[in-house]
C-alpha positions as CSV (number, residue, x, y, z in Angstrom):
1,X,-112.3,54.6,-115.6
2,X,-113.9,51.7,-113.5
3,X,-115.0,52.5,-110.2
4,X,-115.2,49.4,-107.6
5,X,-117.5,49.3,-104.8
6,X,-117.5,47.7,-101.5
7,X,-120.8,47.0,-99.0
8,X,-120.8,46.0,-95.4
9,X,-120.7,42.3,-96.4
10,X,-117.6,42.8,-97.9
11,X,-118.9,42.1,-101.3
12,X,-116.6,43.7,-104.1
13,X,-118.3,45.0,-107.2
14,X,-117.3,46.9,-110.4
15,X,-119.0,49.4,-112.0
16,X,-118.2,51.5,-115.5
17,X,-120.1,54.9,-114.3
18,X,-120.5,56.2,-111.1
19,X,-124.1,56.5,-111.0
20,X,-124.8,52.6,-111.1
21,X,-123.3,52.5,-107.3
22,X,-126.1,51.7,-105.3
23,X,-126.0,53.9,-102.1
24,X,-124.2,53.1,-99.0
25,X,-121.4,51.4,-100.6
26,X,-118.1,52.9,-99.9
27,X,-116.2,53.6,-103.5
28,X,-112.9,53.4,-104.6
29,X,-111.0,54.1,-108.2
30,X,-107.6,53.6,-107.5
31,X,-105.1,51.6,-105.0
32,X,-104.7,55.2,-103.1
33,X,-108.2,55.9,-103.2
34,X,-108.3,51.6,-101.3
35,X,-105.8,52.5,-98.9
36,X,-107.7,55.6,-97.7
37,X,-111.1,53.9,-96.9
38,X,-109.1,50.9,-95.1
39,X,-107.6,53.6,-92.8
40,X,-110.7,53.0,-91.0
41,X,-111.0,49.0,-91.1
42,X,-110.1,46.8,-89.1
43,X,-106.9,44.2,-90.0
44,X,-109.5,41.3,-90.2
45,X,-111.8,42.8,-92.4
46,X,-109.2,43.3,-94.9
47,X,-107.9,39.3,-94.7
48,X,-111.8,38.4,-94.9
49,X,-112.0,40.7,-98.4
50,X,-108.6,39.2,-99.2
51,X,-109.8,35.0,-98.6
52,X,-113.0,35.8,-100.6
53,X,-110.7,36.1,-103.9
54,X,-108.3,33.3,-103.0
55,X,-109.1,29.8,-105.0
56,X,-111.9,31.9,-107.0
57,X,-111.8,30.8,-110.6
58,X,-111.0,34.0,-112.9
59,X,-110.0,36.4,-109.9
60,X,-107.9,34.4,-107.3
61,X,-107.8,31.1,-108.3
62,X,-103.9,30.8,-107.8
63,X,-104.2,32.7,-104.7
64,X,-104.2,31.2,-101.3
65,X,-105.7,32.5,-98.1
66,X,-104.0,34.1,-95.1
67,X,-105.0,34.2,-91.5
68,X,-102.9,37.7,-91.6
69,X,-101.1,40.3,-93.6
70,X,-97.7,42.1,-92.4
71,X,-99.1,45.6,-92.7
72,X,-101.8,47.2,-94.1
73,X,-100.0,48.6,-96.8
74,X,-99.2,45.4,-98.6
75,X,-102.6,44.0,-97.6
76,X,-104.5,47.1,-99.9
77,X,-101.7,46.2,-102.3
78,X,-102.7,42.8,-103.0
79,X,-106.3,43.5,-102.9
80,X,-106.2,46.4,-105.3
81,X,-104.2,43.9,-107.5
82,X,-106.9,41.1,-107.1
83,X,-109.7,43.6,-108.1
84,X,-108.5,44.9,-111.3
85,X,-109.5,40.7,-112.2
86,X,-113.2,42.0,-111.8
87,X,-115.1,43.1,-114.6
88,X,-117.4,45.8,-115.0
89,X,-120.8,45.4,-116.5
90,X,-120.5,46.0,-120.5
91,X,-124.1,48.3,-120.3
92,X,-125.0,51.1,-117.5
93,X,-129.1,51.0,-119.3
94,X,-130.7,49.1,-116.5
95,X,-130.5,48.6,-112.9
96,X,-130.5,44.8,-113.8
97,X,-127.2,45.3,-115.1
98,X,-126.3,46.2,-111.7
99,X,-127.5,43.2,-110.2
100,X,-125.4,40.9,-113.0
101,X,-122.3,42.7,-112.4
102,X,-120.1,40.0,-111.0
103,X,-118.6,40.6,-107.6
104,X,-115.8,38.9,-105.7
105,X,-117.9,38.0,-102.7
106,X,-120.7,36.2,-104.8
107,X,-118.1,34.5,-106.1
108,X,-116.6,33.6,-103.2
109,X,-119.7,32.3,-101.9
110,X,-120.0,30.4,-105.2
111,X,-116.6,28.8,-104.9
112,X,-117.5,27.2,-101.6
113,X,-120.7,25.3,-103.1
114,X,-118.6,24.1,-105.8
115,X,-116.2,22.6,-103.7
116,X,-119.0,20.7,-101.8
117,X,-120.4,19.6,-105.1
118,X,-117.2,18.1,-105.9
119,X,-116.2,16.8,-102.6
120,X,-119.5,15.2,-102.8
121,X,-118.1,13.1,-105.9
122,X,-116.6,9.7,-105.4
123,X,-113.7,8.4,-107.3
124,X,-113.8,4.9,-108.7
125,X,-112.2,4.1,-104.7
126,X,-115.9,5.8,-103.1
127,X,-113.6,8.4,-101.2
128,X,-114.2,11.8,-101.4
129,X,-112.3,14.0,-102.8
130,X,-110.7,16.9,-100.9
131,X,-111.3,21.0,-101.7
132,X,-108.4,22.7,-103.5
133,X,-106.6,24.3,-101.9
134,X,-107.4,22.6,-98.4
135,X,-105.1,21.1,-96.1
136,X,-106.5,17.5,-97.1
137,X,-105.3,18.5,-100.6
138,X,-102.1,20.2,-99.7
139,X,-101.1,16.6,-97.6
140,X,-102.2,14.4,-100.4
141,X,-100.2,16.5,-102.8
142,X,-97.0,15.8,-100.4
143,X,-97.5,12.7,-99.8
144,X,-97.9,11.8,-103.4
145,X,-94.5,13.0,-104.5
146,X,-91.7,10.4,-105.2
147,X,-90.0,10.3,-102.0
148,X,-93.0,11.2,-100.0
149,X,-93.0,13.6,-96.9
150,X,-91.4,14.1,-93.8
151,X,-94.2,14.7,-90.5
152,X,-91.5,18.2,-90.9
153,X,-92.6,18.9,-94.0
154,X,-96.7,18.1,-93.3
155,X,-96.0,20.5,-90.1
156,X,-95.0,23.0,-91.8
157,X,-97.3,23.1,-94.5
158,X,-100.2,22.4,-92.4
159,X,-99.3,24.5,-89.3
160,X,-100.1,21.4,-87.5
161,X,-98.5,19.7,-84.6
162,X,-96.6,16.1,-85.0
163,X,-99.9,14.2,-83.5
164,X,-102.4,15.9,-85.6
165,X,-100.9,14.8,-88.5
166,X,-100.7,11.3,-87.5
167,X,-104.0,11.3,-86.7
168,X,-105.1,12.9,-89.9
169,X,-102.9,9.9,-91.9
170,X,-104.4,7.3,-89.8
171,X,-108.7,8.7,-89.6
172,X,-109.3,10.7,-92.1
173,X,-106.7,9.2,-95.1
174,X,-106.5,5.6,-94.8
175,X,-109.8,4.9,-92.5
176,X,-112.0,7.4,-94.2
177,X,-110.2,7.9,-97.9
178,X,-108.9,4.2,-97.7
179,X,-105.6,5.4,-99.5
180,X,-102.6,3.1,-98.6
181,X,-100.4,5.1,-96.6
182,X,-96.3,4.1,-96.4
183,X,-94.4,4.8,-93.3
184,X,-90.8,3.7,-93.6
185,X,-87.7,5.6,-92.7
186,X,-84.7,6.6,-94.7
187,X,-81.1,7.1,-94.9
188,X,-81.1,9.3,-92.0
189,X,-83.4,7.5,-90.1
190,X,-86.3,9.5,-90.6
191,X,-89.9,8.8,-90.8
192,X,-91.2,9.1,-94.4
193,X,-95.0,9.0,-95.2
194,X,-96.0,8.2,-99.0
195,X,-99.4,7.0,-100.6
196,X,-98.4,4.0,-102.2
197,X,-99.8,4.1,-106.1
């Protein structure tokens, strides 16, 4: 049985025996075992543990971030499914198996350096190009489709209002990407935004 640990940092990590825990880590084995040490946690520390799997390649990478969860039930839920991605070290010999043993919040950590490496990369254009998974991706994404998007449908994606999103077309997409951005309006006379190919 796997055993998962959890630090003050919030960093996740699994481990095959018991004994390899380092001390002053709280431990858990099983969703009930979760739910009983986040009795004692605050709300945000469990979205904090929660956003430190999301867009992680081999944990979370499909799963996006929240600013909340409903309850704190389906908060240890989720999380306890998340962690069962983590993989214990395959040797309990050395303490530098311990240190090897891959944890969600060095991977977290990781994710964002990636992101900047690749944001740092210019297209054949010399724009950058956005994070997954952030709201400069999610907007592209829209406006990329056929038929383009609605400033509705960039609202409610984003959670923005209706000038932020202008403003974000007009800086940070066509002054500072330099993608051609569409504005026309359709049938029922409403403004549609599109990158034009």
């Amino acid at each position: 049985m796997r055993l998962f640990a959890i630090d003050a940092d919030n960093t996740l990590t699994a481990f095959p025996a018991a004994e390899q825990i380092p001390e002053g880590q709280e431990q858990f084995a099983s969703e009930k075992d979760l739910a009983k040490l986040a009795a004692d946690w605050p709300t945000d520390r469990l979205v904090q543990i929660w956003n430190s799997f999301a867009g992680v390649a081999g944990i979370g990478s499909d799963l996006k971030p929240v600013k909340k969860f409903t309850d704190r039930k389906t908060a240890v839920a989720r999380i306890w499914k998340a962690v069962q991605k983590l993989d214990a070290p395959a040797t309990s010999e050395t303490a530098a198996a311990t240190e090897t043993a891959p944890t969600a919040h060095q991977a977290a950590k990781g994710a964002p350096k990636k992101a900047k490496a690749s944001k740092a990369a210019m297209p054949k254009a010399g724009a950058p190009v956005p994070r997954e998974f952030s709201k400069k991706a999610i907007v592209i994404d829209l406006l990329k489709r056929p038929k383009g998007a609605t400033l509705q449908d960039i609202m409610k994606a984003t959670d923005w209002q209706a000038h932020s999103v202008r403003g974000f077309i007009s800086e940070s997409l066509t002054k500072k990407m330099g993608l051609k951005v569409e504005s026309s309006k359709n049938d029922a006379n409403v403004r549609i935004y599109r990158i034009a190919n």
